[in-house]
C-alpha positions in Angstrom: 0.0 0.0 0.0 1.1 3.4 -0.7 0.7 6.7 1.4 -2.9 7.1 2.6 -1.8 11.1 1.0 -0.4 11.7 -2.0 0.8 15.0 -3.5 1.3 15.0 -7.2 4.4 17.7 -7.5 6.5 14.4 -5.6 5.0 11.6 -8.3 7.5 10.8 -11.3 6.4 10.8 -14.1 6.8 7.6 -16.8 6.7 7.4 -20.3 3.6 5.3 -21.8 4.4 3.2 -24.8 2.1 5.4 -26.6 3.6 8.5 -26.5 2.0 9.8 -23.2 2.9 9.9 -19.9 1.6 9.0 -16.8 2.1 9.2 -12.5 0.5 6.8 -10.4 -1.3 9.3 -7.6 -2.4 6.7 -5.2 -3.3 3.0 -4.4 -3.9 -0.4 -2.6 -4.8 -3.9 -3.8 -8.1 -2.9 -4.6 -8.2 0.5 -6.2 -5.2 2.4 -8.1 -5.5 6.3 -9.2 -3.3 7.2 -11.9 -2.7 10.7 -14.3 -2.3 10.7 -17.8 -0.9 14.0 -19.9 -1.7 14.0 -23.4 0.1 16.7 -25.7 -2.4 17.4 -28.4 -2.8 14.7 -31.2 -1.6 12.2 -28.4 -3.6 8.6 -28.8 -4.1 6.2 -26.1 -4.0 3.3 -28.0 -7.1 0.7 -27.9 -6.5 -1.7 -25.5 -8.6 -3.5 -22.9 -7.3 -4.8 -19.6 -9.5 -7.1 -16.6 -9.6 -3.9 -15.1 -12.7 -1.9 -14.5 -11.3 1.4 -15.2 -13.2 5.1 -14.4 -11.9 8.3 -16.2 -12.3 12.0 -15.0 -11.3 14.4 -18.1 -9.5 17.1 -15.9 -8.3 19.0 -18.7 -8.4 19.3 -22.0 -10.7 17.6 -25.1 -11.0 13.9 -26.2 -12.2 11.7 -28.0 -13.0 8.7 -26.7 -14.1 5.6 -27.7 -15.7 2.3 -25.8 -16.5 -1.0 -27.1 -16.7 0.8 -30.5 -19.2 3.7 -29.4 -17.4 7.3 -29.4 -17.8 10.7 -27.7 -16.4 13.9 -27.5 -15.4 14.7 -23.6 -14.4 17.8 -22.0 -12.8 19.0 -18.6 -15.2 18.1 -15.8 -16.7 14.9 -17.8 -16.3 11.2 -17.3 -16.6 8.1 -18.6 -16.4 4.2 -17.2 -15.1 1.2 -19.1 -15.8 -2.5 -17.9 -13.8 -4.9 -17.5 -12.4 -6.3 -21.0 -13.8 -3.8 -22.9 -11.8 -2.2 -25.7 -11.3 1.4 -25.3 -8.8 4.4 -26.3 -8.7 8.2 -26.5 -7.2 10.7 -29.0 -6.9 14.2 -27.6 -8.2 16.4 -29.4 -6.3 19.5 -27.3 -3.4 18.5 -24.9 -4.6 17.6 -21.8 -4.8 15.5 -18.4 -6.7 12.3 -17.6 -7.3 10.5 -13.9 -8.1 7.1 -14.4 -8.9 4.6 -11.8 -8.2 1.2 -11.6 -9.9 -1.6 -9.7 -8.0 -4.0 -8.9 -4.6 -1.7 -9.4 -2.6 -2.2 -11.9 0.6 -4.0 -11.2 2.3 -3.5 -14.4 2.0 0.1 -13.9 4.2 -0.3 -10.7 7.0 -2.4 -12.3 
């Protein structure tokens, strides 16, 4: 388990495969929060994980797509993605993503 606080200025963060980057924030078996910065034109890949996976769009514009269906999302929406589902984002203006994870992600921590 990590800090019951967590200040984001003292989280590193990690390159993504896909261009990005992200810091995990916070987490315990059970629930991981992690941020994602997009430059614009950045693509999170489609994927899907056994994850269930919620997303707050804390800055920024995206597209996003799940199981096939796509919306436009701004700061201050959300969106949720079941487990197994395949899902990705383009953004559509540089911004920030905080996704969480249940169960956490180990690879994230590795």
């Amino acid at each position: 388990m990590t800090d019951i606080f967590s200040h984001a200025d003292e989280k590193t963060w990690t390159p993504t495969p896909d261009g990005n980057r992200r810091r995990v924030l916070v987490h315990t078996d059970e629930l991981m929060m992690v941020e994602f910065a997009f430059d614009k034109g950045g693509v999170g890949a489609f994927h899907s994980h056994p994850h269930v996976q919620a997303s707050y769009v804390a800055e920024g514009r995206f597209e996003v797509t799940v199981d096939g269906r796509s919306e436009i999302l701004e700061a201050g929406s959300s969106f949720i993605v079941p487990s197994n589902l395949v899902h990705g984002v383009t953004a559509l203006e540089a911004g920030r993503l905080v996704d969480s994870f249940a169960p956490y992600r180990a690879d994230f921590l590795a």
